[in-house]
VOGU-3710 file (C-alpha; in Angstrom, 3 decimals, decimal comma):
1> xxxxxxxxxx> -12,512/-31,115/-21,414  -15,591/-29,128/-20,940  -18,086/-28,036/-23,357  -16,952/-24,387/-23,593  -13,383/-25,201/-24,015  -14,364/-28,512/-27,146  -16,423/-24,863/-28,619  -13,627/-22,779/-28,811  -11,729/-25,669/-30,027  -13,925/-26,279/-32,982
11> xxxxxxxxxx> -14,461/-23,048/-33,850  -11,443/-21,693/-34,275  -10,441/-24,849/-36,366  -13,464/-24,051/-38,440  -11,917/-20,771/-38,914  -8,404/-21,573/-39,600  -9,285/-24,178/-41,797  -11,670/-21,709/-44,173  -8,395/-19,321/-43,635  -6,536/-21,677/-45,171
21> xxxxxxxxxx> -9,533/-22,464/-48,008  -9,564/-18,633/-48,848  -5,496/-18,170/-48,954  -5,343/-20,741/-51,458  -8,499/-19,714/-53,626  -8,425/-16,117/-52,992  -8,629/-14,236/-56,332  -6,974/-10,589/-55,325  -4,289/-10,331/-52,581  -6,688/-8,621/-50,580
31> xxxxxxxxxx> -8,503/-12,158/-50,093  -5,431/-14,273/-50,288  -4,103/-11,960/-47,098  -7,362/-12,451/-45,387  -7,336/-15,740/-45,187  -3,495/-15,985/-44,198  -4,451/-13,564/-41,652  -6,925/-16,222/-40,182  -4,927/-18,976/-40,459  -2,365/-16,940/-38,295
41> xxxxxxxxxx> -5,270/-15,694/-35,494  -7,323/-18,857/-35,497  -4,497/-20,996/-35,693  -3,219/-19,693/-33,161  -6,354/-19,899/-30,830  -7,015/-23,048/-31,650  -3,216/-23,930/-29,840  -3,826/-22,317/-27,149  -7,147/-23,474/-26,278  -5,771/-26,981/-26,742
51> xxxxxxxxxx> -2,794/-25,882/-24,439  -5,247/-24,789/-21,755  -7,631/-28,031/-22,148  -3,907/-30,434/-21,725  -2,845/-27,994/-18,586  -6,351/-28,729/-17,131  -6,147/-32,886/-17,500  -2,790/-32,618/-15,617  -3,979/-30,457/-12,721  -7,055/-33,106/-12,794
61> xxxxxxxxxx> -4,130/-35,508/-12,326  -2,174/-33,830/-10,088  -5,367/-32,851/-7,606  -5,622/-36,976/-7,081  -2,453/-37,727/-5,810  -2,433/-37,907/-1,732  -1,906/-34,746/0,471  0,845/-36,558/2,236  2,998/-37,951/-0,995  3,979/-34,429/-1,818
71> xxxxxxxxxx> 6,974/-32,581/-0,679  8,837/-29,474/-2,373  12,363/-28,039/-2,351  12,479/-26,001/0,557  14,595/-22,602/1,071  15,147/-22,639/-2,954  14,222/-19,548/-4,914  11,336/-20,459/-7,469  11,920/-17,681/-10,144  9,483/-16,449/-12,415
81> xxxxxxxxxx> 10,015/-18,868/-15,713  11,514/-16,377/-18,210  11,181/-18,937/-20,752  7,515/-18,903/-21,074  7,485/-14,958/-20,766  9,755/-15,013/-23,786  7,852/-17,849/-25,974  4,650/-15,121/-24,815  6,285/-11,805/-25,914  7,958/-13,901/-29,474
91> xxxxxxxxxx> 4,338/-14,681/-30,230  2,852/-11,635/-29,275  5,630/-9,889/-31,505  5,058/-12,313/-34,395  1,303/-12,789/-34,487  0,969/-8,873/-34,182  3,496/-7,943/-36,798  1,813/-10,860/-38,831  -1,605/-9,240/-38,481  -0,943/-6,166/-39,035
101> xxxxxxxxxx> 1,097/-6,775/-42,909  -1,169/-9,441/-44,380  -4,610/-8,463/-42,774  -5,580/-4,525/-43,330  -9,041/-3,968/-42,814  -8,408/-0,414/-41,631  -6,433/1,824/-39,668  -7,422/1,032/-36,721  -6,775/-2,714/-37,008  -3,168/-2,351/-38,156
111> xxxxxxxxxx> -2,601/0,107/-35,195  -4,106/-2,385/-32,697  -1,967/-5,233/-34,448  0,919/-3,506/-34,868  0,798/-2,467/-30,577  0,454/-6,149/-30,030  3,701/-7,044/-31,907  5,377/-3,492/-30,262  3,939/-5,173/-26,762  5,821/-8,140/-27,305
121> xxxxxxxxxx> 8,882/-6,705/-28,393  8,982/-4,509/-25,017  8,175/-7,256/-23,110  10,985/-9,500/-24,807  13,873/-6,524/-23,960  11,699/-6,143/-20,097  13,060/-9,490/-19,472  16,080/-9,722/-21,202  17,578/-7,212/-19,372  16,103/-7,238/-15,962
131> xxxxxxxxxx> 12,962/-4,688/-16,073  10,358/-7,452/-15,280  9,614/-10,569/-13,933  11,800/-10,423/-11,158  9,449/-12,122/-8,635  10,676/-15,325/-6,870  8,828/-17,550/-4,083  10,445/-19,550/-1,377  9,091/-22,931/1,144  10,597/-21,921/4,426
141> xxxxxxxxxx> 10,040/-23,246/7,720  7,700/-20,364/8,916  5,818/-20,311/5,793  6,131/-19,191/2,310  8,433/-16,049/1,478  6,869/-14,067/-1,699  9,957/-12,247/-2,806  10,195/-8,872/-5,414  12,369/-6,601/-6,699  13,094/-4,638/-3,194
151> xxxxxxxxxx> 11,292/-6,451/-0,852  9,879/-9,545/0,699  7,491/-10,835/3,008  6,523/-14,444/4,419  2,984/-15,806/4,836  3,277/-17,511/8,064  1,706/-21,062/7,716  -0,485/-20,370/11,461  -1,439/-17,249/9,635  -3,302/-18,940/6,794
161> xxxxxxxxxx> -6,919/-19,604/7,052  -8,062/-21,038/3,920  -6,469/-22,168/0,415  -8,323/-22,836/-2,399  -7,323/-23,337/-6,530  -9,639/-22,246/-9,397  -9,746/-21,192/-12,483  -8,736/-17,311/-12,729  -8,565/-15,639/-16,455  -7,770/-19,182/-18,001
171> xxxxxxxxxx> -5,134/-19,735/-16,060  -4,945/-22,213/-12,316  -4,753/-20,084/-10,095  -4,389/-20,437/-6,109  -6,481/-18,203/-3,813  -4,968/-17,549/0,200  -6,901/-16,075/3,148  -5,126/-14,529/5,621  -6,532/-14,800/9,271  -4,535/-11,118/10,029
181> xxxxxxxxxx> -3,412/-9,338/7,084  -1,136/-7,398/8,997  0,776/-9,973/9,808  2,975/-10,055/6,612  4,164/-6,807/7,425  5,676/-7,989/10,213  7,618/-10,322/8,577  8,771/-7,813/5,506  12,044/-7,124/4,572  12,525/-4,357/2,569
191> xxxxxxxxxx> 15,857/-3,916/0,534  15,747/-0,214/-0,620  13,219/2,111/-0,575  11,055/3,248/2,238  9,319/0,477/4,284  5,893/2,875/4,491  5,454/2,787/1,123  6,053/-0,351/0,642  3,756/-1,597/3,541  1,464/0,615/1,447
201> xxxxxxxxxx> 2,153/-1,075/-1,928  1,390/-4,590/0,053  -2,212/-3,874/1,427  -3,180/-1,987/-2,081  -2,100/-5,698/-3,599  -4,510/-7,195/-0,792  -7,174/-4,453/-1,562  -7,367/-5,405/-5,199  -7,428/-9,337/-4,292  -9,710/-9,388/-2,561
211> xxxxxxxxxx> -12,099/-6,680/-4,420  -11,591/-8,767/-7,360  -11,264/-12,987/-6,033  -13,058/-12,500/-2,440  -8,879/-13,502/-1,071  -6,449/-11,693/-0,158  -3,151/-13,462/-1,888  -3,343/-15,118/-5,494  -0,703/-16,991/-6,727  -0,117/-18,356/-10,165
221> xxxxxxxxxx> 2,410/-21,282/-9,362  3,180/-21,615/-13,420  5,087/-18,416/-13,199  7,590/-20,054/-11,103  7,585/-23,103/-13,395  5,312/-24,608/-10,938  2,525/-27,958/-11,110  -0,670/-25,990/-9,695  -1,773/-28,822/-8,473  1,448/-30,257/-6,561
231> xxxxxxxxxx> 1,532/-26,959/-5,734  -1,914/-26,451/-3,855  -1,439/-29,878/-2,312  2,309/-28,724/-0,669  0,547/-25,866/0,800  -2,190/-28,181/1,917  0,144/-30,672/3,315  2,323/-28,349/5,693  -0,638/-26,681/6,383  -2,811/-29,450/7,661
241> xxxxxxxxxx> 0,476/-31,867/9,227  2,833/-29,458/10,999  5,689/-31,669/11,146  6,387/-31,748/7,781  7,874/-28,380/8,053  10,851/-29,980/9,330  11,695/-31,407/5,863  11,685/-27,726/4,927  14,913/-27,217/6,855  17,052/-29,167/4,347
251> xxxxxx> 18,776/-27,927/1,085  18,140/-31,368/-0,829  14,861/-32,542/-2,524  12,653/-34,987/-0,214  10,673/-36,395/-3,319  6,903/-36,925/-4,084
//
């Protein structure tokens, strides 16, 4: 755990727990709410940050283990997890709607709160009936296939020049340069619409990468219910030992 992560930690535990002191002391339901309020904010921060600081330890873990122990599923779709999209938009739904009935400071708070919990609710229904998170990713012989709602493309494996893993927005994130950008155009399938726009679409995405990480693919691995760090070491491992491709030819699991 770093020293910015134990901070956030022990602040917002300082927080929740005077939340929790002024809920049960408060003299006028004004102060009672307040403090329920921060118990529900700071109590909630002080989860997450001890979700991110657990998530880190295992990558730690995971980063140790040899390039040449790990092997994935190959030519299985990896789906975006729409279990962790829905625990995110319950929460977002909850905490806002929470916020915005016990803690009103002004207008403008409750508004914000009360778009959080309406952001969560959208996003719940997104998912639950199709709208979003339709991304997949697939280990294929020829390289990885980064699939979407009309189209898909492979990154050819002798097309990569560099991976890398850091950490992007608090979350692990996995950074790919391309040695020809162009070349995952050549390998696109598109399923409906038109393939210009679409080629378009693709090279905005790489604009934006690399404007913004210095690469031109990022991949989040836990959106496909992914270990980052098994994860970056696959893509290491058929990267740097070519004939462990073949193993990506079979339906079954080879193990790690």
């Amino acid at each position: 755990m770093n020293f910015q992560t134990a901070i956030l930690l022990f602040i917002s535990f300082l927080f929740t727990t005077l939340g929790g002191f002024i809920a049960l002391s408060g003299r006028t339901s004004d102060e009672r709410n307040l403090g329920i309020g921060c118990v529900g904010l700071f109590g909630a921060s002080f989860f997450t940050f001890a979700y991110f600081a657990w998530r880190k330890k295992n990558f730690e873990k995971q980063m140790l283990k040899e390039v040449n122990s790990i092997s994935i599923l190959g030519n299985k779709k990896f789906h975006i997890d729409k279990n962790k999209v829905y625990i995110i938009s319950i929460l977002l739904f909850c905490l806002g709607g929470f916020l915005a009935y016990f803690v009103r400071l002004n207008l403008v708070f409750t508004i914000l709160t009360s778009l959080m919990g309406l952001t969560g609710l959208i996003l719940f229904l997104g998912i639950l009936f199709g709208f979003f998170a339709r991304e997949y990713l697939v280990f294929e012989f020829d390289g990885i296939r980064m699939g979407f709602k009309n189209y898909s493309y492979i990154i050819r494996w002798d097309n990569i020049m560099k991976v890398s893993t850091e950490e992007w927005h608090n979350n692990m994130a996995v950074f790919i340069n391309l040695i020809n950008p162009e070349d995952i155009t050549r390998y696109l399938y598109v399923s409906k619409g038109r393939r210009d726009k679409t080629v378009k679409k693709i090279y905005s995405k790489i604009g934006w990468n690399l404007s913004m990480t210095n690469s031109h693919l990022l991949i989040l691995p836990e959106r496909f219910g992914l270990d980052v760090g098994y994860f970056f070491k696959a893509l290491e491992s058929y990267l740097h030992y070519p004939e462990k491709r073949q193993e990506l030819k079979q339906t079954k699991k080879i193990g790690s």
